[in-house]
PALUM-120161 format. One record per residue: chain; residue number from 1; x, y, z of N, C-alpha, C in turn. Coordinates in pm, 1 decimal, padded with zeros to 6 digits. Layout:
<pts>
+-------+-----+----------+----------+----------+----------+----------+----------+----------+----------+----------+
! kette !  nr !       nx !       ny !       nz !      cax !      cay !      caz !       cx !       cy !       cz !
+-------+-----+----------+----------+----------+----------+----------+----------+----------+----------+----------+
!     A ! NUM !        X !        Y !        Z !        X !        Y !        Z !        X !        Y !        Z !
...
+-------+-----+----------+----------+----------+----------+----------+----------+----------+----------+----------+
</pts>
This chain:
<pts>
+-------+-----+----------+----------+----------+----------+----------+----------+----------+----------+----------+
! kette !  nr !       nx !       ny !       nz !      cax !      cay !      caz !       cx !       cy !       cz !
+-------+-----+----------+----------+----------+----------+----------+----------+----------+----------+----------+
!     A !   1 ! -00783.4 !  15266.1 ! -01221.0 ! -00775.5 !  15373.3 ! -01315.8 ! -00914.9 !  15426.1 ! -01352.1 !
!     A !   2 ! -01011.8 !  15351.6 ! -01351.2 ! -01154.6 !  15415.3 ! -01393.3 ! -01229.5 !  15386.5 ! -01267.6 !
!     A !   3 ! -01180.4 !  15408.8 ! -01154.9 ! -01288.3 !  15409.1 ! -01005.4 ! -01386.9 !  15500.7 ! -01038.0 !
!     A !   4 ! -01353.0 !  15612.3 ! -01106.1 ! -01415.7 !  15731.2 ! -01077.2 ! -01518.2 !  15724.2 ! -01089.1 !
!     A !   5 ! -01581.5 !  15616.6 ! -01243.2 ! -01701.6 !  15599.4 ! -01332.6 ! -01747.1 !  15516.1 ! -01199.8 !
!     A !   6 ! -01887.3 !  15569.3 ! -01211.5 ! -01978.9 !  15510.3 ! -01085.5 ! -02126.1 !  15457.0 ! -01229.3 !
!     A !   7 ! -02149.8 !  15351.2 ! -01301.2 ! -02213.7 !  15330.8 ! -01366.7 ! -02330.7 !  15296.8 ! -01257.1 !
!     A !   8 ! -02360.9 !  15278.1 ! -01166.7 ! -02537.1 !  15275.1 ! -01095.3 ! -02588.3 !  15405.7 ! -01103.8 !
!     A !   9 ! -02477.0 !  15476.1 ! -01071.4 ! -02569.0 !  15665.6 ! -01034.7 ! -02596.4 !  15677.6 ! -01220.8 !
!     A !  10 ! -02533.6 !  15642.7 ! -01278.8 ! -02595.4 !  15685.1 ! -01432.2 ! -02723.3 !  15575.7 ! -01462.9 !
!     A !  11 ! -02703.4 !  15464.9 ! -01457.5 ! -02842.1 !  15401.4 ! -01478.8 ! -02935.4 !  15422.6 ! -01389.1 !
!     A !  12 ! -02950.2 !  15509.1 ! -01293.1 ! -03077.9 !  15509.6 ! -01192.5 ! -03095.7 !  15656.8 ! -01245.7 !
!     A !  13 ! -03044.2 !  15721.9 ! -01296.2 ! -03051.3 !  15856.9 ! -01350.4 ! -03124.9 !  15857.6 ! -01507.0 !
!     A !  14 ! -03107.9 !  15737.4 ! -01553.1 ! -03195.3 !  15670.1 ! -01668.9 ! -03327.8 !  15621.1 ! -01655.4 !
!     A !  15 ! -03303.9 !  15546.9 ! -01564.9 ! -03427.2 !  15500.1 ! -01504.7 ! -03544.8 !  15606.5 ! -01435.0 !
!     A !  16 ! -03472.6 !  15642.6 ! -01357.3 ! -03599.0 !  15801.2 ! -01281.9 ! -03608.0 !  15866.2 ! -01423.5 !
!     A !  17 ! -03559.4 !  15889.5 ! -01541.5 ! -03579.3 !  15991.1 ! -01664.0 ! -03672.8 !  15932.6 ! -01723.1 !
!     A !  18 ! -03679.4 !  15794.5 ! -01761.5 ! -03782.1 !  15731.4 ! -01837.2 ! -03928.5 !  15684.5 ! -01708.6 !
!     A !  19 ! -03895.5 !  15659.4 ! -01606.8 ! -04017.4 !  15633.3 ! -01512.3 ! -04100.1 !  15772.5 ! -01530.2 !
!     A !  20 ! -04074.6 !  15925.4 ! -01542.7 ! -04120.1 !  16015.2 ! -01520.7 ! -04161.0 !  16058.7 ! -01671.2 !
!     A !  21 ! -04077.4 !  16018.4 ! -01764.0 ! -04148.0 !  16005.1 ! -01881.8 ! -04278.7 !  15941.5 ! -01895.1 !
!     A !  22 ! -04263.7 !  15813.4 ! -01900.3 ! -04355.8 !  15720.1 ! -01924.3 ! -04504.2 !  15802.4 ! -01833.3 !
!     A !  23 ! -04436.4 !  15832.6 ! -01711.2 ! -04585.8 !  15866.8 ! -01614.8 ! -04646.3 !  15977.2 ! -01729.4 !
!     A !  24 ! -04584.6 !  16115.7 ! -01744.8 ! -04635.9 !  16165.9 ! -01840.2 ! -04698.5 !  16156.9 ! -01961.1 !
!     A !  25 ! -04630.9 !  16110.0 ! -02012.7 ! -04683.0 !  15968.9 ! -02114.6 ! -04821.1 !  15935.5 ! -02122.9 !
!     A !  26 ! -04844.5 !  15842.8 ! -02001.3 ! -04991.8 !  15813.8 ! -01949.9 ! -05065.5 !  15936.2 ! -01903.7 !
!     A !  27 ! -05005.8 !  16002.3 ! -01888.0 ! -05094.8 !  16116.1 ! -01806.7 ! -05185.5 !  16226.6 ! -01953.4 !
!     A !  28 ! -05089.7 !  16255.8 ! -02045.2 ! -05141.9 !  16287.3 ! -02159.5 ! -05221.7 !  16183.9 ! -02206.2 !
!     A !  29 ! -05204.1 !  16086.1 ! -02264.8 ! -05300.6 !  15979.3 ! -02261.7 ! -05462.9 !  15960.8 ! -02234.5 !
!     A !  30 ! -05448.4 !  15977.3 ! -02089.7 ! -05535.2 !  15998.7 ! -02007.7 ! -05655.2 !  16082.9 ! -02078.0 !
!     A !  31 ! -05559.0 !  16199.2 ! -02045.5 ! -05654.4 !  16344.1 ! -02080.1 ! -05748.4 !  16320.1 ! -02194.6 !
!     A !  32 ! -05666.6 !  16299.5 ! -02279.3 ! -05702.4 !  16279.6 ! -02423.5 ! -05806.7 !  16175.2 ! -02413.0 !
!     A !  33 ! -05785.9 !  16076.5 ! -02335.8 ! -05898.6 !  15973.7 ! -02351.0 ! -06044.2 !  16033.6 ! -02262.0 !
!     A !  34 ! -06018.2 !  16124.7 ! -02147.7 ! -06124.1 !  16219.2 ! -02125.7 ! -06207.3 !  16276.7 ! -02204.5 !
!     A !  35 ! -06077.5 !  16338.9 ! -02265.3 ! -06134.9 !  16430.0 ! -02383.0 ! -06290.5 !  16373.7 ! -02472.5 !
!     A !  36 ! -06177.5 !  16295.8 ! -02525.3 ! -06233.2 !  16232.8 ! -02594.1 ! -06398.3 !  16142.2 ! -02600.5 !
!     A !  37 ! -06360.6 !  16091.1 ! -02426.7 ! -06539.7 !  16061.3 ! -02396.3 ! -06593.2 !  16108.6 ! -02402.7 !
!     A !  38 ! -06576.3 !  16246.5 ! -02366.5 ! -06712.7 !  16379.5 ! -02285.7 ! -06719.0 !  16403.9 ! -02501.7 !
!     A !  39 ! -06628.1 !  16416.8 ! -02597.0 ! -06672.8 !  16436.7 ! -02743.6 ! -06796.3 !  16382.5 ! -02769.3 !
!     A !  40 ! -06745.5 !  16233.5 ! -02800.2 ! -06825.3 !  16119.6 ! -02792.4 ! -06983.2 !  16130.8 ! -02717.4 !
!     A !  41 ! -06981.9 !  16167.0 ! -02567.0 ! -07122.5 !  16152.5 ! -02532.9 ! -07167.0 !  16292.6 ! -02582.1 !
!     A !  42 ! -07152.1 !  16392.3 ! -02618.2 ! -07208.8 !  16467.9 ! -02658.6 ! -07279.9 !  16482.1 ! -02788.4 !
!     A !  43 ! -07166.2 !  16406.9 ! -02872.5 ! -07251.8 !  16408.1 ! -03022.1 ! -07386.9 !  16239.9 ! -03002.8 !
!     A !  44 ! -07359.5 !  16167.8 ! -02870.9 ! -07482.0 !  16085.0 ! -02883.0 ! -07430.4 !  15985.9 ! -02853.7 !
!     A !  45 ! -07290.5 !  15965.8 ! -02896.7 ! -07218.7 !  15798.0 ! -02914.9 ! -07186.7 !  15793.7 ! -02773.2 !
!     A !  46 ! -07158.6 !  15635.1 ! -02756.7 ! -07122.0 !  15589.7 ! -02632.1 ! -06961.8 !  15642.7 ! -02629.6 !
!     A !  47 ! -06937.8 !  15649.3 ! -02512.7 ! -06859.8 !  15733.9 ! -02473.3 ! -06678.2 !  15606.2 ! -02457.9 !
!     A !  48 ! -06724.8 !  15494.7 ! -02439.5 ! -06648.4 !  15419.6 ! -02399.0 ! -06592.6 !  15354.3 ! -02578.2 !
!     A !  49 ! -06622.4 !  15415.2 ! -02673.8 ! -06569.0 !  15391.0 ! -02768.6 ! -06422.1 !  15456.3 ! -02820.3 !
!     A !  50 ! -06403.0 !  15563.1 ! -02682.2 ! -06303.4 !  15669.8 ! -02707.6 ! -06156.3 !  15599.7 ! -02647.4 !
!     A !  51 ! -06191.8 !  15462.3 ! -02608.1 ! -06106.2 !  15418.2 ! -02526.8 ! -06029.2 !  15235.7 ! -02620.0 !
!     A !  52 ! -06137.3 !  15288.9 ! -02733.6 ! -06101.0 !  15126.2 ! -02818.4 ! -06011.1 !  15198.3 ! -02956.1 !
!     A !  53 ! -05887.2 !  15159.9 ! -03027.4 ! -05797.5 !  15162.7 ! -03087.4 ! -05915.1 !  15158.3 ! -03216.2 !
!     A !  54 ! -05905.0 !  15190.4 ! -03340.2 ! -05953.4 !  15211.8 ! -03478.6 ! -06066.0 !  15184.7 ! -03444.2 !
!     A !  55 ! -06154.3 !  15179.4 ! -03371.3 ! -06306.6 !  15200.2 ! -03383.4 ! -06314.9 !  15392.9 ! -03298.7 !
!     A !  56 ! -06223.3 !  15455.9 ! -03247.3 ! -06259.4 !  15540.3 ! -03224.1 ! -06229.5 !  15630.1 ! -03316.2 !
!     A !  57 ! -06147.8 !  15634.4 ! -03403.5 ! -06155.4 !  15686.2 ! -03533.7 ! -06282.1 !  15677.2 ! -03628.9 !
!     A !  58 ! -06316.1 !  15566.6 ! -03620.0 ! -06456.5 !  15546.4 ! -03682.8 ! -06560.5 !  15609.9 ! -03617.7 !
!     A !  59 ! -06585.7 !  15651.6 ! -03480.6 ! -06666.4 !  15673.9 ! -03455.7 ! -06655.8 !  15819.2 ! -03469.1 !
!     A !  60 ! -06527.3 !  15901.8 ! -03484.0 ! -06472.1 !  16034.2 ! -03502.9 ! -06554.8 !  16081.0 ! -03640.3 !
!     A !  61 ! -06490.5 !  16006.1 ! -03728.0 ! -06561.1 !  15994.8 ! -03857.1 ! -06686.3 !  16023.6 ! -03923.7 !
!     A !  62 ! -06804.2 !  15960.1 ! -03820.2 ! -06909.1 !  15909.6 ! -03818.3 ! -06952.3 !  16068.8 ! -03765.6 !
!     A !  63 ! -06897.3 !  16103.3 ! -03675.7 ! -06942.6 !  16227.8 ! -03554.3 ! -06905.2 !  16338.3 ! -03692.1 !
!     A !  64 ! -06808.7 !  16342.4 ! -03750.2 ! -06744.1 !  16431.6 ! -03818.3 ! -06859.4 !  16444.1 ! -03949.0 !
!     A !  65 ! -06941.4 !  16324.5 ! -04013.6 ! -06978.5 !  16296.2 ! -04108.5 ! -06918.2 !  16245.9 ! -04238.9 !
!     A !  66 ! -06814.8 !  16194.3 ! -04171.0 ! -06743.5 !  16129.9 ! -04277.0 ! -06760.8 !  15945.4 ! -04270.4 !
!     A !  67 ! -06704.8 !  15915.9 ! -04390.3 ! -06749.5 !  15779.9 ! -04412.6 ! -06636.1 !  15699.0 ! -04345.9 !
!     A !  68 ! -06726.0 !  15593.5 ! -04310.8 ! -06580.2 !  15521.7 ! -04208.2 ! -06459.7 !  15438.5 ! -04225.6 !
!     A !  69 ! -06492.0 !  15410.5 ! -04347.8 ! -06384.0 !  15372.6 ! -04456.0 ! -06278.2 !  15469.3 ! -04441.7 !
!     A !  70 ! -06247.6 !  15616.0 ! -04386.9 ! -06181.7 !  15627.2 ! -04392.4 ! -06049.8 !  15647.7 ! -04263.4 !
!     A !  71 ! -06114.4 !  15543.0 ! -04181.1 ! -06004.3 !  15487.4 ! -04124.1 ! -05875.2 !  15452.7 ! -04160.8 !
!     A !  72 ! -05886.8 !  15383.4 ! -04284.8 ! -05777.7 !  15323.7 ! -04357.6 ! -05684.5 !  15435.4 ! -04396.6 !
!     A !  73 ! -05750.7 !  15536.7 ! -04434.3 ! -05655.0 !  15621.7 ! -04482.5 ! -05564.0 !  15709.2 ! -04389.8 !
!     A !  74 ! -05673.2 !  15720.8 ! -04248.0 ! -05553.9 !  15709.9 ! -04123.5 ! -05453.5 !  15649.3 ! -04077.0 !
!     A !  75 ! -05439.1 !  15516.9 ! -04109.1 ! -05313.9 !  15476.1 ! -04100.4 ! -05191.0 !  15443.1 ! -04237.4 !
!     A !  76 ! -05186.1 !  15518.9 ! -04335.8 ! -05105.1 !  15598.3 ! -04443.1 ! -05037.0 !  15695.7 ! -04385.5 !
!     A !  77 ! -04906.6 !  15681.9 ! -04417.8 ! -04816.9 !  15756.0 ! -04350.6 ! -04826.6 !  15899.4 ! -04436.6 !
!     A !  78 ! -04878.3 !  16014.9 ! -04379.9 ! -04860.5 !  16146.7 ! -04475.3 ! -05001.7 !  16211.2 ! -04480.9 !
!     A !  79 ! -05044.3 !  16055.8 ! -04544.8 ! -05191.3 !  16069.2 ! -04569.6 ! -05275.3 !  16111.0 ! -04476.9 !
!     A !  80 ! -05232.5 !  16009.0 ! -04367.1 ! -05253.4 !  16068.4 ! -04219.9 ! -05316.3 !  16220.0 ! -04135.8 !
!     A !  81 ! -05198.0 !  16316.6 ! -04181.1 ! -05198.6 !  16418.7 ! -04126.6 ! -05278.4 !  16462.1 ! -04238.0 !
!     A !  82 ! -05288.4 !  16496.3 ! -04336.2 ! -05407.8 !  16552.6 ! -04467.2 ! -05561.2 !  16544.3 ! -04384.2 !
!     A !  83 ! -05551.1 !  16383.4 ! -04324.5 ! -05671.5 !  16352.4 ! -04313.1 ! -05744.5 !  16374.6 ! -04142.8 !
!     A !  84 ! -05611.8 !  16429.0 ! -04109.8 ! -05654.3 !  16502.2 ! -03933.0 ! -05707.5 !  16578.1 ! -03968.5 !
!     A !  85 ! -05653.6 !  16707.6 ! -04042.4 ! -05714.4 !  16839.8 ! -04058.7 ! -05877.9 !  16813.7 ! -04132.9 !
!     A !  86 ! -05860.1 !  16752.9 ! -04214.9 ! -06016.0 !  16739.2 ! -04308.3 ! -06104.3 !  16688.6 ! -04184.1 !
!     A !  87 ! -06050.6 !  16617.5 ! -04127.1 ! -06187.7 !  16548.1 ! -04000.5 ! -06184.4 !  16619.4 ! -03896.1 !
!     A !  88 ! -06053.4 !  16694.6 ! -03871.1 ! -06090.4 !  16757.9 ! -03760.3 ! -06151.2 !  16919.5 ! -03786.2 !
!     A !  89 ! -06139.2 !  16936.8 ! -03860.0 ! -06227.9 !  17084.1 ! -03947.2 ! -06362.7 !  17045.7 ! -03957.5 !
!     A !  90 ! -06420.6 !  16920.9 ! -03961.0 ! -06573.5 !  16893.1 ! -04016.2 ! -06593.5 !  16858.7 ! -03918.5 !
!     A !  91 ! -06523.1 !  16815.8 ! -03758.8 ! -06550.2 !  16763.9 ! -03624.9 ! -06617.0 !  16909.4 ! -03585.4 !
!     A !  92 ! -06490.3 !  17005.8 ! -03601.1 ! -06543.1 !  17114.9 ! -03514.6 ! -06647.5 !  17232.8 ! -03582.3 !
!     A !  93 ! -06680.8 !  17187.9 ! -03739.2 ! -06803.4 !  17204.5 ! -03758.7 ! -06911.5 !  17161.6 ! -03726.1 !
!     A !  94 ! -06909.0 !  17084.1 ! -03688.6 ! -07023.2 !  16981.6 ! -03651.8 ! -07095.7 !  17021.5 ! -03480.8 !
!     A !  95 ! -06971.0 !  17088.4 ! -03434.0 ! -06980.7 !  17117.5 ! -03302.7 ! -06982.3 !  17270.2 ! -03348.2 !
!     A !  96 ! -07060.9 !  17336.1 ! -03436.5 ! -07077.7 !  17467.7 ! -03469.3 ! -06981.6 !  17559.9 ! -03426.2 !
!     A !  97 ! -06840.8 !  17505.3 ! -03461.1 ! -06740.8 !  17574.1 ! -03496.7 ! -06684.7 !  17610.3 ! -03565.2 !
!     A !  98 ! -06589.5 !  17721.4 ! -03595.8 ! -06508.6 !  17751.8 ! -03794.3 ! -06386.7 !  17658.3 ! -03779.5 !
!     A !  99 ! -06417.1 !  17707.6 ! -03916.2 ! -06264.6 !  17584.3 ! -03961.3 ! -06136.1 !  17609.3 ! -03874.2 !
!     A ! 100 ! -06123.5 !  17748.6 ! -03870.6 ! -06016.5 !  17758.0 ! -03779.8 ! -05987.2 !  17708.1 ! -03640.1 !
!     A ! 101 ! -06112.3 !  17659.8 ! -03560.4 ! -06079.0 !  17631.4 ! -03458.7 ! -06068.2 !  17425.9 ! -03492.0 !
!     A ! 102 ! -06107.3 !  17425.0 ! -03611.2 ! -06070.3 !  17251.6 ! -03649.6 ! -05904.9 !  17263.7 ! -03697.6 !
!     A ! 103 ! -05843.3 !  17341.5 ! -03721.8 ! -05752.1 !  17344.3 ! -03779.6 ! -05637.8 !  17360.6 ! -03584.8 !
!     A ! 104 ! -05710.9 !  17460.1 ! -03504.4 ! -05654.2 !  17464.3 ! -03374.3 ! -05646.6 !  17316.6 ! -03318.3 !
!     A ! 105 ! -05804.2 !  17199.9 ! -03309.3 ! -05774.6 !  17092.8 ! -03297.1 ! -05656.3 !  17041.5 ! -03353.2 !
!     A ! 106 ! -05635.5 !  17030.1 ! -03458.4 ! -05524.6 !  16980.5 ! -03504.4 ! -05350.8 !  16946.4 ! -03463.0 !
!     A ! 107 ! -05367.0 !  17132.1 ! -03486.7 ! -05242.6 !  17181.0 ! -03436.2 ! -05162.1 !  17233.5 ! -03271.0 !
!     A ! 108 ! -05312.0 !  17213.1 ! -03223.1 ! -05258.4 !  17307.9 ! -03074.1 ! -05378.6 !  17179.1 ! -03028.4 !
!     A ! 109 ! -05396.8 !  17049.4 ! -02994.0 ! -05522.9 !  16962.6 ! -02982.9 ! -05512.8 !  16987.4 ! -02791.2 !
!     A ! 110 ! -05405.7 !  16990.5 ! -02752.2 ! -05398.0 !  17015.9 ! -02608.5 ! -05474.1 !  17099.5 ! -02522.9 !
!     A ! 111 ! -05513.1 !  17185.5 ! -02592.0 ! -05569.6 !  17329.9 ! -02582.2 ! -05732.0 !  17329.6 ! -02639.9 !
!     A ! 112 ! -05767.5 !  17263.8 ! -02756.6 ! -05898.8 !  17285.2 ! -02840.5 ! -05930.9 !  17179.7 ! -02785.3 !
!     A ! 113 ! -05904.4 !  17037.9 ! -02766.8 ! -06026.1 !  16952.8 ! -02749.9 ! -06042.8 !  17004.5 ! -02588.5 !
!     A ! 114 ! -05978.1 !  17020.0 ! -02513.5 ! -06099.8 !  17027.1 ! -02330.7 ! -06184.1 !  17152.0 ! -02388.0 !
!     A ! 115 ! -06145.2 !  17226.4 ! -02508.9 ! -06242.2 !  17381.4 ! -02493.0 ! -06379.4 !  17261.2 ! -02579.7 !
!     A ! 116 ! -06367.0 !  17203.0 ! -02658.3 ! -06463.3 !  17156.3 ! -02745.5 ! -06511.8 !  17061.5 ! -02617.1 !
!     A ! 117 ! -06432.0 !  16979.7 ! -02585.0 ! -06478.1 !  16871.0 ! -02471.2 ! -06563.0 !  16933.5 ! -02357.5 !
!     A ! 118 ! -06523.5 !  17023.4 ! -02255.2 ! -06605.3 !  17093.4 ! -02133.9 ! -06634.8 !  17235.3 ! -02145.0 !
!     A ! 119 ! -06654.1 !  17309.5 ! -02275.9 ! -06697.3 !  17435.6 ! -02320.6 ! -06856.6 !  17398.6 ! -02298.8 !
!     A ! 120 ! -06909.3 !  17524.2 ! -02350.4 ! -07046.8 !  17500.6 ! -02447.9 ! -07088.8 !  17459.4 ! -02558.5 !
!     A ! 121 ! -06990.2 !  17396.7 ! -02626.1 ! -07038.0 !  17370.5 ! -02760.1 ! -07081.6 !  17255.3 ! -02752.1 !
!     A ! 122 ! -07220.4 !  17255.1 ! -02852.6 ! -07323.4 !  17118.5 ! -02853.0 ! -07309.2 !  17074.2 ! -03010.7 !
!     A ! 123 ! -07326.8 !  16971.3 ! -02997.8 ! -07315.4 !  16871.9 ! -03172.3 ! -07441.2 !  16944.5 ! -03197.2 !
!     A ! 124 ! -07432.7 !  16956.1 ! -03282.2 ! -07557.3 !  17017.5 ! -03421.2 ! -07568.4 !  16990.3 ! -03554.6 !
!     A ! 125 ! -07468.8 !  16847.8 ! -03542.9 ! -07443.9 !  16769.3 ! -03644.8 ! -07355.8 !  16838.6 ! -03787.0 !
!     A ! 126 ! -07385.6 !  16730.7 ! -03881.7 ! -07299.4 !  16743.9 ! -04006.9 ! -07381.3 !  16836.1 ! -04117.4 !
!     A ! 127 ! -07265.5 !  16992.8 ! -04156.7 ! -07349.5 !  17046.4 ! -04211.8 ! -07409.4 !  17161.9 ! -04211.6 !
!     A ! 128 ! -07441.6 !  17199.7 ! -04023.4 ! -07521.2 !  17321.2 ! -03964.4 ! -07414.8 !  17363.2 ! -03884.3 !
!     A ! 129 ! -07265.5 !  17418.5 ! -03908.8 ! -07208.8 !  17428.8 ! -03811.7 ! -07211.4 !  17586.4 ! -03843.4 !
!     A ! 130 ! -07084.6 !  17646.9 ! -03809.9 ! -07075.7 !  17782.8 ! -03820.9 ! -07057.5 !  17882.6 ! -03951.2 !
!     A ! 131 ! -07002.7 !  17742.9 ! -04009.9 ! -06979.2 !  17821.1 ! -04177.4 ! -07132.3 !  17870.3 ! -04219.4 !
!     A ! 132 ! -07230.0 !  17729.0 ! -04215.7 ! -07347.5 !  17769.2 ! -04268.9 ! -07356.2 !  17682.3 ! -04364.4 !
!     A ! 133 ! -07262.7 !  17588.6 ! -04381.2 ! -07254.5 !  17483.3 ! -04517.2 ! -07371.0 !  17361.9 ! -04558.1 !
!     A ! 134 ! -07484.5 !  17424.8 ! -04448.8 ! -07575.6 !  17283.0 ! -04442.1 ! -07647.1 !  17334.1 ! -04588.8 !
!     A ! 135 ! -07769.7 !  17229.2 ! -04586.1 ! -07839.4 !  17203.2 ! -04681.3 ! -07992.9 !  17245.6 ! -04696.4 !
!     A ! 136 ! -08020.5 !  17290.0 ! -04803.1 ! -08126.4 !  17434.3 ! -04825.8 ! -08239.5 !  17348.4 ! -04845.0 !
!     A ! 137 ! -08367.6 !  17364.7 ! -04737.5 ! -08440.2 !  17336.1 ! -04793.1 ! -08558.0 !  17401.2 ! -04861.5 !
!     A ! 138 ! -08611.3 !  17358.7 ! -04954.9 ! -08704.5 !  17410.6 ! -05057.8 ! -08869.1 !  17419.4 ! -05039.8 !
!     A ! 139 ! -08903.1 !  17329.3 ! -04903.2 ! -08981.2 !  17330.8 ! -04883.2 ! -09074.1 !  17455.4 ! -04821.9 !
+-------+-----+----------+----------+----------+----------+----------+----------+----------+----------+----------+
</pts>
């Protein structure tokens, strides 16, 4: 009465769905961890820090000019995303960009980090980016 159900052709149809997932998966991954080196050696830092779990946040941080304490507040659920945009707005200042294109990191990151990663833009640190927000001196 139930010949019909062929349960292998459905689990190998599961299986090829998640094998081709997963590859993708890694393959974004990947990129991102590209990305992420060529960031890294540009603002100075070693590049192989882009590839270690909560120290590359710290070193984001650090690049961004933010204090590294606030790692912690990266892993707060909510808090989280508040605290992409704030670091990634002062990242892509830092890389003498406007807020808007830290806010593109954010939201469209697929797209903004290879332009920030293999563009022209050079770290010019925390401060001197495009807004102009650095610090006056008197001398």
């Amino acid at each position: 009465m139930y010949d019909s159900y062929d349960a292998t052709s459905y689990s190998s149809g599961v299986e090829y769905f998640t094998g081709a997932f997963i590859f993708i998966y890694l393959v974004v991954i990947a990129f991102f961890v590209i990305c992420f080196w060529k960031i890294f050696t540009k603002a100075g830092k070693p590049g192989w820090a882009a590839i270690v779990p909560i120290y590359n946040i710290m070193v984001l941080c650090e690049i961004a000019g933010k204090p590294a304490w606030w790692v912690i507040l990266f892993l707060i659920p909510c808090v989280n995303i508040v605290m992409m945009f704030i670091v990634y707005i002062a990242l892509a200042e830092a890389f003498g960009k406007s807020a808007g294109f830290g806010v593109g990191l954010t939201l469209l990151g697929i797209i903004f980090f290879p332009i920030l990663a293999f563009g022209s833009a050079e770290y010019v640190g925390v401060g001197s980016g495009a807004t102009g927000g650095g610090t006056v001196s008197t001398e």
